[in-house]
N, C-alpha and C positions, 0 to 999 in steps of 0.2 A: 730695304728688301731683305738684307741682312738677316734682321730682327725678326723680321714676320714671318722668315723661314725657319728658324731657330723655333720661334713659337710652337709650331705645327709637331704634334708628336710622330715619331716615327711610325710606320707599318711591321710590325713582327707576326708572324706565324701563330704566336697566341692571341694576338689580339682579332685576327682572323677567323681564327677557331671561335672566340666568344662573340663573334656576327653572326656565322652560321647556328651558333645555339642558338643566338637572341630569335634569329627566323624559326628554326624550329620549333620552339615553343610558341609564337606565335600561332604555326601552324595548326598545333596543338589545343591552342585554348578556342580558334577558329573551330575546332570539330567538337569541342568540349562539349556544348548545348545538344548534340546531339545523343552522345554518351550518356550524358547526362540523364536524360528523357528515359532515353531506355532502361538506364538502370533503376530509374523511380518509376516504370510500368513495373518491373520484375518484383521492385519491394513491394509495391501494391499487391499482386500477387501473392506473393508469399505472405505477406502481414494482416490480409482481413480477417475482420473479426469472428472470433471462434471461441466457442461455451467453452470454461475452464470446468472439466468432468468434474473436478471434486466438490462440485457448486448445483452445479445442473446438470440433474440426477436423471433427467432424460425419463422417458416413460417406462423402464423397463425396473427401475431401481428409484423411485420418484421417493422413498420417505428415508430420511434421515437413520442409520444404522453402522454401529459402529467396523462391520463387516464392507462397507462401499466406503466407507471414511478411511484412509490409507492411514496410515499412524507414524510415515516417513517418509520423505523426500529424496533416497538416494538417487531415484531417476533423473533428477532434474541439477545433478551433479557432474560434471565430466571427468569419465577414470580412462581418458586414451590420452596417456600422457604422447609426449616428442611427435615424431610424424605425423604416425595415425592421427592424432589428437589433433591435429595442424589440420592432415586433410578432412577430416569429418566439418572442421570448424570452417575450412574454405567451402566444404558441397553445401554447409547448410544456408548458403545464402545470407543470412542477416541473423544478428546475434539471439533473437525470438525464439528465433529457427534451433537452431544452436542448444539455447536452453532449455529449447521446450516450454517456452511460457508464452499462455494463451490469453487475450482482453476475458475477464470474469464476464458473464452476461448475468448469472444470478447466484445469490446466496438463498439460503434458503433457513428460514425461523420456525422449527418444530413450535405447534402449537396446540398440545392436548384437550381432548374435551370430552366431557362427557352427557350424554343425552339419560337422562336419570325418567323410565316410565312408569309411574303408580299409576294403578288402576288400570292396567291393561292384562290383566291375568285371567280375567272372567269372572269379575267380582265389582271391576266397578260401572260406569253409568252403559248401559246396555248392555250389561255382561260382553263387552265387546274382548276379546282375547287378540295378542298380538304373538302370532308366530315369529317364529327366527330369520325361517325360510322369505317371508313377506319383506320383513325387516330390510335382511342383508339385503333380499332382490332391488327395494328402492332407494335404502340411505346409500348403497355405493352407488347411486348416481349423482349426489351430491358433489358439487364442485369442491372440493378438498383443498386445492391447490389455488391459489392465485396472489396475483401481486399487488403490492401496497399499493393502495394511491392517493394524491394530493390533490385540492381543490384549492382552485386559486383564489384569490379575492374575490369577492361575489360583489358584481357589478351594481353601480346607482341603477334604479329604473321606477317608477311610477310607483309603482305597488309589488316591490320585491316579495312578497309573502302571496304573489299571484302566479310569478313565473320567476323562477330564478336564473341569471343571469350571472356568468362568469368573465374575467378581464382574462385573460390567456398572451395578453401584449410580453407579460414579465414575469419568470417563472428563475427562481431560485433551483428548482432540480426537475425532469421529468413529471409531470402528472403519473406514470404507469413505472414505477422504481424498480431498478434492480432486487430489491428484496422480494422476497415470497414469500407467503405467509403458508407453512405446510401443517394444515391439522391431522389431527388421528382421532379418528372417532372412535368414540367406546362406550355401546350402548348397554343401560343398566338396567335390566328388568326387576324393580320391586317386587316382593310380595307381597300376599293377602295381609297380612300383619302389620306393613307400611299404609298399606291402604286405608287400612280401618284405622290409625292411628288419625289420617290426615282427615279422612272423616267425624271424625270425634270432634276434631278441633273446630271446625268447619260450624258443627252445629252447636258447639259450646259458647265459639267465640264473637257467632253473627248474634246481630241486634238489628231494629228495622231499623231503616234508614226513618223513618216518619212520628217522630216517638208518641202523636196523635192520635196514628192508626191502632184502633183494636181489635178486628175483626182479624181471624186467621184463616181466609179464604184459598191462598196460596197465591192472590194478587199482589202480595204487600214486596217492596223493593226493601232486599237485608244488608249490611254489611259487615264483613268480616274485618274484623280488628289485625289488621298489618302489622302494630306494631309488636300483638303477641305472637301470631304466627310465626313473624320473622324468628324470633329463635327457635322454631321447631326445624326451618331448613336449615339453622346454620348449625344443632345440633348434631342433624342427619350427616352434615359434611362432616363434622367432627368426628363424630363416633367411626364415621366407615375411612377418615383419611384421607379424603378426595378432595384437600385441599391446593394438592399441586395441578391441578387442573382446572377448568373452569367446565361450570358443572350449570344444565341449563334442563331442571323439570318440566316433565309433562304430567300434567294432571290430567286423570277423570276419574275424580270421586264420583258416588251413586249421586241421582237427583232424589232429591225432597219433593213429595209433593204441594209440601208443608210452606216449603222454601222455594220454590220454582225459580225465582233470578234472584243472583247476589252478585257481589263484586266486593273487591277488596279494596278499605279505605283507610288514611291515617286519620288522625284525628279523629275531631265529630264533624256529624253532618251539620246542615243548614235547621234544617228543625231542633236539635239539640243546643248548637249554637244562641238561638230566638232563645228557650227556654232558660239557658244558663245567664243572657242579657237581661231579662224580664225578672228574674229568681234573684234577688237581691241575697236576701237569707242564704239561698243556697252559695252565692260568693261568698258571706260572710263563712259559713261552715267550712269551705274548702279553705280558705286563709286560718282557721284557727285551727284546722287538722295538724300542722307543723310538718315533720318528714315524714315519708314513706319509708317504713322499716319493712317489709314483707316484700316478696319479691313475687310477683304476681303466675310468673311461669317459670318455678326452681327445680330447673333439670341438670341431675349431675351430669359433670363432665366425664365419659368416660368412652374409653379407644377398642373398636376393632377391628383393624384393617383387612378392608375388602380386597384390597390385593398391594401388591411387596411393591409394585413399577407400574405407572401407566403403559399399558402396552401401545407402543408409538408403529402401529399400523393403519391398514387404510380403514379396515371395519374390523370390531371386536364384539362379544356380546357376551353379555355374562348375566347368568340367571342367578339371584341372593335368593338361599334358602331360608326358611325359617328361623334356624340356628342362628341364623348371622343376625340377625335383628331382635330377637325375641329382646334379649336384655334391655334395648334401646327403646323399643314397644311398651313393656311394662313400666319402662320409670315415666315417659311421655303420656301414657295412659294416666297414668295415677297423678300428675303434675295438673291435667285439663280436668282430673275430677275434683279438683281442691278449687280452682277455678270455677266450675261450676258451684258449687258449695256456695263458693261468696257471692256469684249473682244469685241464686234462689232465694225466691221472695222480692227483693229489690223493685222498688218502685222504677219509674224512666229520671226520679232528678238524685237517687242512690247510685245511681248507675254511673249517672254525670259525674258525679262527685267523685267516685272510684276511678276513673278514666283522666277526668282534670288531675287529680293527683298523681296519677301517673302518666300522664304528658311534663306535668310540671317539676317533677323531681325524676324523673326521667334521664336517659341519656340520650334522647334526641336533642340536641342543641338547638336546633332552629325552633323546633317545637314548645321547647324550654324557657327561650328567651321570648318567645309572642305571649305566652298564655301569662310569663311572669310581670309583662307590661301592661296587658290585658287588666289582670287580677290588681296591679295594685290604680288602675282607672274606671274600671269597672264596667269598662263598657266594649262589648263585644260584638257593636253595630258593625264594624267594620273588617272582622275579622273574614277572612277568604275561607271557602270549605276546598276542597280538595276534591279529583274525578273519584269515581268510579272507576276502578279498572280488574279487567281479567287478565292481566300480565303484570310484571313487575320485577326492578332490576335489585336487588341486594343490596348490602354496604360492603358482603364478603365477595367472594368471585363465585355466585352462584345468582340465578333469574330462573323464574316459572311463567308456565303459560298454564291455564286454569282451562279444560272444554269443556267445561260444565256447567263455569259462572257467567255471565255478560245473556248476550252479547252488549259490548258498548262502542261509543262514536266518540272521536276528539279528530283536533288537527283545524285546519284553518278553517275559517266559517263560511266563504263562500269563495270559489273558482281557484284554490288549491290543489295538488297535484300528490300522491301516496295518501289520501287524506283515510282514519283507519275506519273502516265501514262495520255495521256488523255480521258481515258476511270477509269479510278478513282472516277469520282466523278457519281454521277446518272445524265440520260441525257434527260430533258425533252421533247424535240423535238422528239429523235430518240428511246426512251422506255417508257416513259410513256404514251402518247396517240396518240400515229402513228399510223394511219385507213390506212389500202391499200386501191387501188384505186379498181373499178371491172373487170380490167384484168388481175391483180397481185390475186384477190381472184380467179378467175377461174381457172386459172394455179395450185396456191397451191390447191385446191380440186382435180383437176385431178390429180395433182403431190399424194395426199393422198389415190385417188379411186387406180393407179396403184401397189402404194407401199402396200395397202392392199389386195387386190383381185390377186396381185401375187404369194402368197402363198398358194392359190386354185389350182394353175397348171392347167391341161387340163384332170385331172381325172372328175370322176362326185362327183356331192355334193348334199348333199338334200338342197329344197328352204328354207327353214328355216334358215339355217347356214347363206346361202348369202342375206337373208332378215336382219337378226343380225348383218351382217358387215355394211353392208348399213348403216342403224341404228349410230354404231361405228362411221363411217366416219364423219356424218352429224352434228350430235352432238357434236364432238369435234370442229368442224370447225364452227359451231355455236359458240357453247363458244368462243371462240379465235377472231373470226370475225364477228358476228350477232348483240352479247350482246353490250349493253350499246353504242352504235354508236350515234355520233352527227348527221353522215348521212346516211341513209339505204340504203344497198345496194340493187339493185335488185335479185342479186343472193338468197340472203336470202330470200325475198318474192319467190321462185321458190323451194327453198329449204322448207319451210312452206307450201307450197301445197301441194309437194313430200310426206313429213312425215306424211301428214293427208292421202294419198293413202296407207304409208306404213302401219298405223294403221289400216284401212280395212283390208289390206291383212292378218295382224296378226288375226284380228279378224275370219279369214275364218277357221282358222287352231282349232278353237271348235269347228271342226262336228265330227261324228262320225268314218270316212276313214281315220282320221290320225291317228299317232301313239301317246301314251302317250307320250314320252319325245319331240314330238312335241307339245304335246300341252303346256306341263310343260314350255316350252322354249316360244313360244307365250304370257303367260300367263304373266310371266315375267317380258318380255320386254315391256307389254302392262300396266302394275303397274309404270314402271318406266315412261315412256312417260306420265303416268297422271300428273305426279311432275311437266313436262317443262314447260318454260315460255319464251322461250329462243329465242323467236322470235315476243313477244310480245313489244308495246312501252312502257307501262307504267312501271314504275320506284319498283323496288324491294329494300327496305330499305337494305337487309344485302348481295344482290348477286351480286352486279351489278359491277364486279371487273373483268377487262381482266386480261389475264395472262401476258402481256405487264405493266397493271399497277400496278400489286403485283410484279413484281420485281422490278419494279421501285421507291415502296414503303420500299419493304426489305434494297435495294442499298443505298434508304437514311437513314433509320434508322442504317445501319451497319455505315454510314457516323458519323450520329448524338452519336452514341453511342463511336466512336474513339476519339470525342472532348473531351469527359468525363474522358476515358481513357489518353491524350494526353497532353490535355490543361489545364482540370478541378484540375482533379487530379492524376496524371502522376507517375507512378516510382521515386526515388531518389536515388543516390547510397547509399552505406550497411555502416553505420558511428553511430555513436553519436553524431547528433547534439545538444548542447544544449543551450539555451537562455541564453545572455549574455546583460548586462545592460548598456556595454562600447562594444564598437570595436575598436580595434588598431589595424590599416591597418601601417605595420610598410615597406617603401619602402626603397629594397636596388639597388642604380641604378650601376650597373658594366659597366665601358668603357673599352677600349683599351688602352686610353689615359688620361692621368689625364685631368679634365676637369676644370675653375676655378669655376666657378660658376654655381648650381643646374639650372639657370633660363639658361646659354647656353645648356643644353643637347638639342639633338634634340626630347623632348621627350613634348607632350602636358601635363602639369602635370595639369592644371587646368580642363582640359576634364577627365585624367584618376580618381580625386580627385571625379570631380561630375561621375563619371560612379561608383564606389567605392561607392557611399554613396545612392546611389539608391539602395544599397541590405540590408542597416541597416532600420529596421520597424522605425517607428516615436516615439515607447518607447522607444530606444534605441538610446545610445550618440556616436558619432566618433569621432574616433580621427586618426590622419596622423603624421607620422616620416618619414624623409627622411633622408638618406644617399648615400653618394657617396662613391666607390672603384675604384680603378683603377690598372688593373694586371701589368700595365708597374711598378707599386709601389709596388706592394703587390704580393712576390715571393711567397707565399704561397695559394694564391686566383689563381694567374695566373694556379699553377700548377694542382689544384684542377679543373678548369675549361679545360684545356689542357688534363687532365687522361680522363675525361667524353667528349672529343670530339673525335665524331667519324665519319664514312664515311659508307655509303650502296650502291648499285647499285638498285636501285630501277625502274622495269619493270612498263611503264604507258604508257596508250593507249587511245587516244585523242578521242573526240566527231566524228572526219570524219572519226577513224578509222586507223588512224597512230598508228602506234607503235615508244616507244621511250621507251629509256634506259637511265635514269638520274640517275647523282650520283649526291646525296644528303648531305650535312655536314648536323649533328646534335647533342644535346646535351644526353646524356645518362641519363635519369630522375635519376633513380637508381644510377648509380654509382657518379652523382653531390652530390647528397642528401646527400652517404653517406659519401662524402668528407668533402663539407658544414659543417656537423654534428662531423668531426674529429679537423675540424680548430677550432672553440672554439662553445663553447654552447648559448653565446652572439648573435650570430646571427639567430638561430631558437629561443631562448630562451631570452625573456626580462623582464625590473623591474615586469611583474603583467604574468610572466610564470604559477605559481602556486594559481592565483587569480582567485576568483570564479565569483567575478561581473564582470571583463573585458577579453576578447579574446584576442590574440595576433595574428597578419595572417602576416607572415612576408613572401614579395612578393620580390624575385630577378629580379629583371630587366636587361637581359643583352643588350648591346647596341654594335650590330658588325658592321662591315660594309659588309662584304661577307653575300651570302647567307645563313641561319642559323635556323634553324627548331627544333623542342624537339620533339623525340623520335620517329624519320623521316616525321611523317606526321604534327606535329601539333607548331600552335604559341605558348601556352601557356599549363602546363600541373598543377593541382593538385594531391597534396600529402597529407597526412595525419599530417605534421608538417610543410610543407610549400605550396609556388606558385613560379612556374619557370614561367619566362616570358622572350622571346626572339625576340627582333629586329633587323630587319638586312636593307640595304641600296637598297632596290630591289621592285619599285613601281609596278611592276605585274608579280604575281607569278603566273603563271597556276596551279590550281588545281585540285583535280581529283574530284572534281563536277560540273555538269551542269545545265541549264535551259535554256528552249524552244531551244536546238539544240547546246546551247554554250557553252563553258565553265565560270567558273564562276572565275574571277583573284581578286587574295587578294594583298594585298597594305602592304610590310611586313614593312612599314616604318610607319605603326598606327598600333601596334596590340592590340588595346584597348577593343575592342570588346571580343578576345578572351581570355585578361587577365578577365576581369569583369566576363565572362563565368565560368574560373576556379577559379576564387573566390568565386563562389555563391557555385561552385560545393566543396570548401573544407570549408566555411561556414556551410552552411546548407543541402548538398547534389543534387544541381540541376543538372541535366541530361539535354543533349541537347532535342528539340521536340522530334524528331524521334528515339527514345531510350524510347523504354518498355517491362517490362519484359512480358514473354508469359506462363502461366500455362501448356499448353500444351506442350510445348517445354522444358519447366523447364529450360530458359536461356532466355537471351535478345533478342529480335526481333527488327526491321526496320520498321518505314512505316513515310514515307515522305512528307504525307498529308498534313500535321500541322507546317512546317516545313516552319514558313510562320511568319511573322511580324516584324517590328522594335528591335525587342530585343539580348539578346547579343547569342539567341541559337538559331535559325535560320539561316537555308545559302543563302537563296535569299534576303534577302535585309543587307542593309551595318550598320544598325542602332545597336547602345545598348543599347538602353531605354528599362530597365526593367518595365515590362506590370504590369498594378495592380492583371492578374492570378499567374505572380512568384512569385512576394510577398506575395499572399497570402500563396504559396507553399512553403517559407520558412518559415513563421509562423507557419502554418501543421507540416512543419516539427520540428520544436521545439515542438509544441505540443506532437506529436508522439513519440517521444523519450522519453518523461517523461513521458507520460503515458504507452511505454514497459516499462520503468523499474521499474513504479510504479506495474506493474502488475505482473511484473517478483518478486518482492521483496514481494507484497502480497501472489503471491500463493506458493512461497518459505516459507514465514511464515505456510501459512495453510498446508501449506502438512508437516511440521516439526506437527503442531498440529494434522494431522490426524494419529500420527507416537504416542503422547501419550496416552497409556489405560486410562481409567476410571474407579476407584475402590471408594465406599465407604468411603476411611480411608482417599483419597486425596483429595476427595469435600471441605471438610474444609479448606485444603491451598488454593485449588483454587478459593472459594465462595470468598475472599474480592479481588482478581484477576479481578474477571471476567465482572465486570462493566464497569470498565477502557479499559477491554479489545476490549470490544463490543463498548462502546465509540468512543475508537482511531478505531476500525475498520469503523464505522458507518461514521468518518472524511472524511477518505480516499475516502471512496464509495460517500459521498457527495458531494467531489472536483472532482470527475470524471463524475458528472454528471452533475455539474456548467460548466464545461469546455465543456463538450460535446451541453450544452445547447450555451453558448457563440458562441462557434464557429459554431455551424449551423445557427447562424443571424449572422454569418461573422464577428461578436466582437473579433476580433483576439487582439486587443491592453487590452480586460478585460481578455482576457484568457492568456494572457503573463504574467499579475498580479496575477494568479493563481498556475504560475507555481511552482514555491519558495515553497506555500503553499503545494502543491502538494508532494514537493520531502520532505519537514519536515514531513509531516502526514507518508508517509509510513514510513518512516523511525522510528517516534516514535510509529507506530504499530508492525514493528518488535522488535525492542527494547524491546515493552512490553509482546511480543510472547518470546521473550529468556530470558526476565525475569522470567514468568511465567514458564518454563518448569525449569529453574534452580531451585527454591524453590522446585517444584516437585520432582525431584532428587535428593536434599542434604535432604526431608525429605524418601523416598526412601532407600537412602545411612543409615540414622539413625535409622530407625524402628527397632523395636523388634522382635525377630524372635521365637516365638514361637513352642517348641518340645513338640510333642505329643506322647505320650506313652500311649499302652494299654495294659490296666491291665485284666488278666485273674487267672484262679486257680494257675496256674504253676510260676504267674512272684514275689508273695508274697516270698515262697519255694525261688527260685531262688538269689533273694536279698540278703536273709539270708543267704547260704549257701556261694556265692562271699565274704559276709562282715566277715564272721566267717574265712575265708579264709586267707584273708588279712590281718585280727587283728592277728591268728597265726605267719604269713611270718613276716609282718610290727612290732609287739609287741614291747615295748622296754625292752631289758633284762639286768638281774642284770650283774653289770661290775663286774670283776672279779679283786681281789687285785692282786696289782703287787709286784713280788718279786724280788729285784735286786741276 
């Protein structure tokens, strides 16, 4: 008993006191979750999300200028040192609060442009004239503003090229991005003197399309040589400095009637093509010509700029006088008369010959390498011709639309969606200033008086009502056909006398025999008639607009605003790209058969090499690996490739309207990949897999001989860790796209074009033209417009020259990406801070915090507005040297945001917890009576001897 009392620790008064702490804090953590609750309602509150102003310029201040761009941070600094400083930092609720720092919702990417108009001055086709007044009234309705967006992988589905179909399950960032794309339009009025320039060229440098045809009816189809023209736009850029902007002409040259439809082509046509195959001799001549030393269109280079800064507003317009071009006029005039020189006289197989040698020694490369393949085999059965087109995308950052040439048709062949019609584009001749003649206006007035005064019947009516229609009819059909005429019609003079009888009549109905709401209706109509003019010659500065030429206005501006959308700045799919300082384009070529050496495949590797390196920016290093497999050797490649071959019955229904049922061999994207990926990781994965300066793109190249497709319809497909590429032995494939009536055949024994295509696209995310996402539709749309130039995403012509618009758009897209995730990781940080209270007792930890903090924050915000400044002067190679910067600054902003809430928490975690007890008459009494209590129970009592 002894022992076991001895054991027991005493009761002392402290030991006391630390029972009733222990309850109390129980108490306390019992109410916690309440506490709790409400103080994370209040941060919610206080912390939702809110547009950081320096970003989102809101409608009042919407374009980028260095006047709404602050150029300092002091605000977002705290100068209320000791108390004060204490209590502002306890009112502001949460540390957000506190700083002043808001979640970003957008940044915004100044993006210059300019709408460049020849032949709208009253010179060229209809003498059509475009005022300023017109101009400004419709292009500032043009959507200016909006934001990036992504498309996601476009879903398997029967016939993808019928309805397109998006996966939306997994998405690397928002479809609808924080970035904005903010243009400034700046529209450029040519002169008379540009005009005739572009004209000259037009008829110097068309040939018929038919080289057959001799009659000069004005039936005959011409084409204009593309690849001379093109340096007449890129001169025009040059000379006036309009190349930090992306510059997108409107033509309307006068019409021929000589020439009634043309289009612009590269190369030759199909009838030239026959002739140069058939012309043995004529190959032999072109091979023993040797080089082409004469440069066919030698226009100096020479500068004078059209203005010092693009001006970064919403609408600008600026009229070039004479002066400003004359110089450039002259040397371009006299360059297309040395030009004509050497075709006069020329037979159609002279011509050929002058043309082959200038494709062939040429700087088009793709053009280069077909015709030098061509030439040393001799046989040009197989060669592809190219569309027709009256649009066309550059190599520099300039595109034209021609209203003068076409109309033409391309895009899928049958139950496709944007498909391009010839009524697509706006039609000068037949909508914008089509004047009927005066027996077509009398017909529609009487076609107007019946369809009106029909619905009078044969009841009676008071004169008034039928004085009012009258009125109705006149007027309308004024507007439509009176106004703004180059030539008055008579009817209108007939119609103007009418209206002044009809004003009498109205006047009559103010005596006293009528009824009030007779005269109310009189009254009226006679207020309204004072307004007219509508029959008068003189010129009305803001009215003088048929409804003929406001659609024809509208048409082109929904035109001009698609480039924007299209070309400028276009959709990309849904990825992470980001800047990479090296590329490693690592090629794997798969045969049949073992081959011995890389230089026998039949494969252009110095074509695919330069197509390849046309997507790496100029900061940026390439590099090339090449290997060879062969499945007759490699039992485990073979069978990899064997599991992912498959067979479809695929329904296809030709241009004339045949239907046909082809089985198709193809490869299974999906199930390659994921065999690829089981044979060893060496082949997706190589020495700099996990390196942060260099990219890896490892491209399979398979080499069959049977016909052979990815993923039934397509040459080439990217993946998210690789590029499949597939060749097969089959020089024309019919595909299910057309232009002007034909089908368009691909050549499955180059498929360079569409390799290069999915390499930009698992690169940097580029999308073919004709792919953008639609807000409306909340998925991808079609439209085929644009779907036009030399490059490896267009389907009319055969080229892969990547344009200076894609490059720019995959330096965008590097940009883009670092700056979602700079933004994603910023307001990740701030909403963590609008999540900590602010109390008095924590200012102190946080006061030597909080400088660094605003510091590294005030970094970040200044690289995103370097970059944003860079890249609106198109400085894309200083904005790649910012990127780096860019992802270190957020990153040690957050760092110093989870530093900062850690301190607050471990001193949180160690505070003192202070118990308060009140004292009143009854808790003295109380104390005493518990302690009297205890000391009885607890006492220690005398031990009692023990007696054996």
């Amino acid at each position: 008993m002894g022992d076991r009392r001895s054991a027991i620790a005493p009761v002392t008064p402290l030991n006391l006191f630390h029972g009733f702490e222990l309850i109390l804090s129980l108490l306390l953590l019992l109410s916690a979750p309440e506490l709790l609750e409400s103080s994370s309602k209040y941060h919610r509150r206080g912390g939702s999300s809110s547009v950081f102003s320096l970003f989102n310029l809101k409608e009042k201040s919407r374009f980028w200028s260095e006047s709404v761009i602050r150029g300092d941070f002091d605000d977002l600094e705290s100068v209320s040192p000791g108390k004060i400083g204490a209590l502002n930092y306890s009112k502001a609720g949460n540390i957000a609060n506190y700083l002043k720092l808001h979640e970003v919702d957008s940044i915004y990417l100044p993006v210059p442009v300019n709408f460049i108009f020849i032949g709208f001055e009253g010179k060229g086709n209809q003498e059509f004239m475009l005022q300023t007044e017109e101009l400004e009234r419709w292009f500032t309705n043009i959507d200016h503003i909006f934001k990036h967006t992504r498309i996601p992988q476009i879903g398997e589905v029967l016939n993808p090229f019928y309805k397109i179909s998006i996966d939306k399950t997994s998405v690397h960032f928002p479809l609808i991005s924080h970035i904005t794309h903010n243009f400034s339009v700046h529209a450029i009025h040519m002169n008379e003197k540009v005009t005739s320039v572009f004209e000259h060229a037009i008829d110097v440098l068309a040939r018929k399309d038919d080289v057959s045809a001799t009659r000069d009816d004005g039936d005959s189809l011409w084409q204009v040589d593309l690849d001379l023209i093109e340096a007449l736009f890129s001169s025009l850029v040059e000379y006036l400095e309009l190349g930090n902007a992306y510059n997108i002409f409107i033509l309307n040259p006068k019409a021929d009637d000589k020439r009634a439809r043309y289009g612009y082509r590269r190369g030759l046509s199909e009838s030239e093509l026959n002739l140069l195959h058939e012309n043995k001799s004529l190959q032999a001549t072109i091979k023993q010509s040797g080089n082409l030393t004469e440069s066919y269109l030698a226009i100096d280079k020479i500068k004078r700029p059209l203005y010092e800064k693009h001006p970064m507003t919403k609408f600008a317009w600026t009229v070039t006088e004479e002066t400003d071009t004359v110089e450039w006029s002259n040397i371009c005039l006299e360059a297309l008369d040395n030009i004509k020189k050497l075709y006069e006289g020329k037979d159609a197989a002279e011509i050929i010959q002058k043309k082959v040698l200038q494709l062939w020694k040429g700087q088009n490369e793709d053009l280069r390498f077909l015709f030098e393949r061509e030439l040393k085999s001799g046989d040009f059965s197989n060669v592809h011709i190219e569309c027709l087109t009256d649009t066309w995308i550059g190599k520099d950052r300039w595109a034209f639309i021609d209203l003068t040439a076409g109309p033409f048709s391309w895009g899928p062949a049958v139950g496709g969606e944007g498909v391009r019609t010839e009524q697509s584009l706006p039609n000068v001749k037949k909508g914008a200033v089509a004047e009927i003649s005066e027996e077509e206006a009398e017909d529609r007035l009487q076609d107007a008086i019946q369809e009106k005064f029909s619905v009078f019947g044969d009841g009676e009516h008071q004169a008034i009502d039928i004085l009012l229609a009258e009125i109705d009819i006149y007027e309308l059909f004024a507007f439509k056909h009176c106004k703004s005429r180059k030539v008055k019609l008579p009817l209108c003079e007939e119609l103007d006398e009418r209206m002044r009888e009809l004003k009498n009549e109205l006047q009559s109905f103010e005596g006293e025999e009528y009824d009030e709401s007779h005269k109310r209706k009189a009254v009226d109509a006679l207020k309204r008639m004072e307004n007219w003019n509508l029959f008068s010659d003189t010129y009305e500065e803001f009215h003088n607009y048929t409804v003929a030429r406001d659609n024809f206005l509208a048409h082109l501006g929904a035109t001009l605003w698609s480039s924007m959308r299209r070309v400028i700045a276009p959709s990309t799919a849904d990825g992470r790209y980001h800047y990479y300082e090296k590329i490693s384009f690592q090629l794997f070529f798969v045969t049949q058969e073992k081959v011995g050496h890389i230089k026998k495949l039949p494969v252009d590797l110095k074509a695919v090499k330069n197509g390849l390196s046309s997507l790496v920016l100029p900061s940026q290093k390439v590099m090339f690996s090449e290997q060879m497999f062969s499945l007759s050797e490699d039992p485990a490649l073979a069978m990899a490739f064997s599991v992912s071959r498959r067979a479809a019955a695929v329904p296809l229904l030709l241009v004339n309207g045949t239907y046909r049922k082809t089985i198709r061999t193809y490869l299974d994207s999906s199930i390659l990949q994921h065999q690829l990926r089981r044979l060893s990781d060496s082949f997706v994965k190589g020495a700099h897999a996990h390196s942060r300066s260099t990219l890896e793109v490892p491209i399979f190249w398979f080499v069959h001989g049977d016909g052979l497709l990815v993923d039934k319809h397509y040459l080439a497909k990217a993946l998210p860790d690789m590029v499949i590429v597939v060749q097969s032995d089959v020089s024309s494939w019919e595909s299910h796209f057309q232009c002007n009536g034909k089908s368009i055949l691909w050549d499955l024994r180059r498929p360079i074009k569409a390799a290069i295509a999915a390499a930009s696209e698992h690169l940097a995310g580029l999308l073919p033209l004709h792919l953008v996402y639609s807000h409306a539709h909340e998925t991808a749309m079609e439209d085929w417009i644009w779907s036009v130039g030399c490059n490896p995403y267009s389907i009319t012509s055969k080229g892969w020259y990547v344009s200076q618009f894609q490059a720019d758009t995959i330096a965008r897209s590097y940009i883009i990406t670092t700056l979602e995730e700079s933004i994603r990781s910023v307001n990740s940080a701030i909403h963590h801070l609008t999540m900590e209270r602010t109390t008095e007792k924590s200012f102190k930890l946080f006061q030597p915090q909080e400088h660094e903090l605003v510091n590294k924050y005030n970094h970040v915000v200044g690289l995103w507005k370097r970059i944003a400044t860079v890249t609106g002067e198109l400085r894309y190679g200083d904005a790649m040297r910012l990127l780096f910067n860019l992802e270190d600054s957020s990153r040690r902003f957050v760092e110093q945001v989870n530093g900062t809430i850690s301190i607050l928490h471990s001193q949180n975690c160690m505070k003192e917890r202070q118990v308060q007890v009140e004292l009143d008459i009854t808790t003295v009494p109380a104390f005493l009576v518990v302690l009297l209590i205890l000391w009885l129970v607890l006492r220690p009592r005398r031990p009692k001897p023990k007696i054996n």
